[in-house]
C-alpha positions in Angstrom: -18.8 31.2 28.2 -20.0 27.7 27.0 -23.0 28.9 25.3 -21.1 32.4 23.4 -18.5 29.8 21.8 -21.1 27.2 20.9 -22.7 29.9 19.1 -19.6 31.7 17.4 -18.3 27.8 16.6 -21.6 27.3 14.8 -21.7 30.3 12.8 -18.2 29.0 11.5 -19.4 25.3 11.4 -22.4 25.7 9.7 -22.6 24.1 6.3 -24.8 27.4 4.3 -22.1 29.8 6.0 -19.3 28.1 4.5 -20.0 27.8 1.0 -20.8 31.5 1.3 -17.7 32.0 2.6 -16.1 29.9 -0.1 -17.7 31.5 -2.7 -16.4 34.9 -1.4 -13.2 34.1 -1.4 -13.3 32.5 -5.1 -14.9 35.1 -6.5 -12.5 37.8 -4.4 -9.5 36.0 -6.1 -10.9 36.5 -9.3 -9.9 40.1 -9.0 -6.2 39.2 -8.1 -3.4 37.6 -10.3 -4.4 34.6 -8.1 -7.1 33.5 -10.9 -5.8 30.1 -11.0 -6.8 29.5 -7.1 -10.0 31.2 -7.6 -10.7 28.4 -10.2 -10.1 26.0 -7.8 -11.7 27.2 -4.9 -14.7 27.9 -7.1 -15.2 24.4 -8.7 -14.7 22.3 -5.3 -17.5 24.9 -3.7 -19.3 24.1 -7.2 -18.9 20.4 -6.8 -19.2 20.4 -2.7 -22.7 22.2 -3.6 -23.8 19.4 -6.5 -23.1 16.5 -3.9 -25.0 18.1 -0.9 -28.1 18.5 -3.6 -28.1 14.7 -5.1 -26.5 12.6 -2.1 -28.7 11.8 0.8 -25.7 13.1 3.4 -28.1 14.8 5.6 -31.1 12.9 5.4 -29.3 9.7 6.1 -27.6 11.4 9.6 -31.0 13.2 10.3 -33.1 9.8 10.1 -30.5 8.2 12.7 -31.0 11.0 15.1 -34.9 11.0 14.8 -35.1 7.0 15.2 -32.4 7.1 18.2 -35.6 6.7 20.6 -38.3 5.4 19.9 -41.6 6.5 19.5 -43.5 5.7 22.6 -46.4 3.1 21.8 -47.5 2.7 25.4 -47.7 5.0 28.2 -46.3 4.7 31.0 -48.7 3.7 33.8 -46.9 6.3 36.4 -44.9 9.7 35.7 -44.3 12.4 38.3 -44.1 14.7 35.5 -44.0 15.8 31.6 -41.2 18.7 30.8 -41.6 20.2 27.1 -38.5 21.9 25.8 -39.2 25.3 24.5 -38.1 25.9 20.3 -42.2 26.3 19.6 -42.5 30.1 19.8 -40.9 32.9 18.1 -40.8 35.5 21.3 -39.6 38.4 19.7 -41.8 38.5 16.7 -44.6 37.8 18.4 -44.1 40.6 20.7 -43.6 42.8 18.2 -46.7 42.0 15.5 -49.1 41.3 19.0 -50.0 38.1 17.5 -48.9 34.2 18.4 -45.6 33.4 15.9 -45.0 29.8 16.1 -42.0 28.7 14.0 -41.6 25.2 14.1 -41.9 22.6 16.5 -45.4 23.1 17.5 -46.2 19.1 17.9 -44.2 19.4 21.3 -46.9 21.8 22.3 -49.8 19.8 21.6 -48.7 16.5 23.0 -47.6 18.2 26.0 -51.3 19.3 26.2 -52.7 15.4 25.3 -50.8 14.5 28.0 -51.4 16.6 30.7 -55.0 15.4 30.2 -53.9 11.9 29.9 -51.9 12.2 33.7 -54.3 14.5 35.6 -51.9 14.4 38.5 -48.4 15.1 37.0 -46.6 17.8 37.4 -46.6 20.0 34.2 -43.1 22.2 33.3 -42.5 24.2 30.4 -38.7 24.8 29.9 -37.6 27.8 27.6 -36.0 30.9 27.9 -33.8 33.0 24.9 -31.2 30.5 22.5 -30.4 33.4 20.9 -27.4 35.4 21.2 -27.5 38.8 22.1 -30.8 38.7 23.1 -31.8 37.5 26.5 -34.3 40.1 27.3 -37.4 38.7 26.4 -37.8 34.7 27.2 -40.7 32.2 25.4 -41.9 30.6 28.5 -42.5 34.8 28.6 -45.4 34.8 25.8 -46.3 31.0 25.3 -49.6 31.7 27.9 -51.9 32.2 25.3 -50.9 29.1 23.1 -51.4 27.1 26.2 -55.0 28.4 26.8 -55.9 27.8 22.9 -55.0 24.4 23.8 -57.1 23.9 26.7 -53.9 23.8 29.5 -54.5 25.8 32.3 -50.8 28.6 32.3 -51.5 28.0 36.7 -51.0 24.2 36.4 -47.9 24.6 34.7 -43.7 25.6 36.2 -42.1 27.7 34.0 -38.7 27.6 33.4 -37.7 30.7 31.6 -33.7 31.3 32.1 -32.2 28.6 29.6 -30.5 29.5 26.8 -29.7 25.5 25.4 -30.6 21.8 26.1 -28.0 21.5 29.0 -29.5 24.8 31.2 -32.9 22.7 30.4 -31.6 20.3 32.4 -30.0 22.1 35.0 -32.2 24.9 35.6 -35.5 22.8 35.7 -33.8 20.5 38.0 -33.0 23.3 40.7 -36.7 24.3 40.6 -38.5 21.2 40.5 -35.7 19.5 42.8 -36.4 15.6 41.0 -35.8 12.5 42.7 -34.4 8.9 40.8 -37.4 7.6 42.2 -39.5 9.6 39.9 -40.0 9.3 36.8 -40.8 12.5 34.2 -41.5 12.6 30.3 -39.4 14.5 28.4 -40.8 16.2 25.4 -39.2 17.3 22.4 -38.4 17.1 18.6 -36.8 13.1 17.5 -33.9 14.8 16.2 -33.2 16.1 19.3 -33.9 13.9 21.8 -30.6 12.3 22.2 -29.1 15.1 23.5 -32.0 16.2 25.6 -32.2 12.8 27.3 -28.1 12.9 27.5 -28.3 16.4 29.5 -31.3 15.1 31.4 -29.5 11.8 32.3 -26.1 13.4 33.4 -28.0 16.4 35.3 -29.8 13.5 37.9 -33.2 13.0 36.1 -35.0 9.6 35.6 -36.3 10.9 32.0 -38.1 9.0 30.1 -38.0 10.1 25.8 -41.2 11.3 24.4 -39.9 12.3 20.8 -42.5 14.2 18.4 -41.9 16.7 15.6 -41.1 14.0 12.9 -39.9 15.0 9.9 -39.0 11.8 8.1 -40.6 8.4 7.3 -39.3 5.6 9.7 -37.6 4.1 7.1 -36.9 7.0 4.7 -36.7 6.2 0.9 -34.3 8.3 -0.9 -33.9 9.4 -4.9 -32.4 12.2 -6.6 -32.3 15.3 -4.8 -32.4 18.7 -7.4 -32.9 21.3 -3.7 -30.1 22.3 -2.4 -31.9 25.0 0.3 -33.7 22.0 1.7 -30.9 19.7 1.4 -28.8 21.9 3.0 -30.8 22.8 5.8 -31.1 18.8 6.3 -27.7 18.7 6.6 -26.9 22.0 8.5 -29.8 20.8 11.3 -28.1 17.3 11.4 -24.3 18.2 11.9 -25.2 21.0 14.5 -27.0 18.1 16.4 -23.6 16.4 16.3 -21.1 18.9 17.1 -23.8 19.7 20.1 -23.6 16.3 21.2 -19.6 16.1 20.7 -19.2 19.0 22.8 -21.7 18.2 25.3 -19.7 15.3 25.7 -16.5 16.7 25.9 -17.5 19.4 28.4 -19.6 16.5 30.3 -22.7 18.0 29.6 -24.4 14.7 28.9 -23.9 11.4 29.8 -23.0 9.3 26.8 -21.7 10.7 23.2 -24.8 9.7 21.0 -27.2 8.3 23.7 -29.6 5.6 23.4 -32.5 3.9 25.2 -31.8 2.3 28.2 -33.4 -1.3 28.3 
């Protein structure tokens, strides 16, 4: 149930969908004797879209999400294991076009591979089944074999995970197979601006996990002018806020441990 109203609440929540909506309804009042309304509604969703374009909203709550853990400098001497969170592969196109469709995060991929050659030893998962809704018949951990030969990983070293629909059944589900201890210690891999509520859902489901965030998409200490894009200020926004309602409901539901987590010292 969790996951069917986190993604109906999104499709309501998110930032594109509204001002669609808003601009619907304007222009649908147009029609009516309620023109004075339709004015209304149509110059805040004007003004709503001008201050999305030109004020750094979005970047500003993206940057604190990617920078919430750091990046790691050092490796760790000794890790039981390194888990990368699936959100590399598009499953369903690449089934259909016979041909590897990787939309996005691919830098989880390839320092999931550096590592595995850096910790000979470690246990190697791969966590990732279908996010989206509707569709749960084909999984990535289902088609991501030949992405892991191209980069040199051997598919039989590695547990798949292939049921999880969000962060939280990550967690869960990868915990009942791999059965971790608090004695052990295991990487988790995944984008900066997602790792606080990775390592929340990890934390609060009994792992020892340790943040390996990759997949920047901002300087450190980002610099901001005058935005004139509102599809890529938008989508910097829409990514950030569905970060934070994730996190609020996580929270709420006790999916992770802490609201906005952070490093532990």
């Amino acid at each position: 149930m969790f996951f069917y109203l986190s993604k109906i609440l999104w499709f309501l929540a998110d930032p594109g969908n509204l001002l669609l909506i808003a601009l619907c309804v304007g222009t649908g009042l147009l029609w009516t004797k309620w023109t004075k309304a339709a004015k209304y509604v149509l110059t805040t969703t004007a003004v709503v879209a001008v201050l999305v374009t030109i004020l750094p909203i979005g970047p500003l709550i993206f940057g604190n999400l990617e920078n919430r853990f750091p990046q790691v400098k050092k490796l760790p001497q000794n890790i039981t294991g390194i888990i990368v969170l699936g959100g590399i592969v598009d499953q369903f196109v690449t089934d259909d076009r016979k041909q590897m469709v990787i939309n996005g995060a691919v830098e989880r991929l390839t320092e999931f591979a550096r590592l595995s050659f850096h910790y000979p030893n470690a246990k190697l998962v791969f966590s990732g089944g279908s996010g989206v809704l509707g569709k749960q018949g084909l999984k990535e951990s289902d088609v991501i074999n030949p992405l892991l030969v191209t980069l040199g990983l051997n598919p039989n070293r590695i547990i798949f995970e292939n049921q999880s629909r969000n962060t939280a059944e990550n967690a869960t589900l990868t915990k009942k197979i791999i059965k971790p201890r608090l004695d052990q210690r295991w990487l988790i891999i995944t984008s900066a601006f997602h790792m606080p509520r990775a390592i929340g859902s990890f934390r609060q489901a009994g792992w020892n996990a340790i943040a390996y965030p990759v997949d920047y998409h901002q300087k450190s200490a980002a610099q901001f002018g005058l935005g004139l894009n509102l599809r890529s200020t938008l989508g910097v926004l829409s990514t950030s806020l569905h970060e934070w309602m994730g996190l609020t409901f996580y929270w709420l539901s006790g999916r992770t441990n802490e609201l906005y987590p952070k490093p532990r010292n």
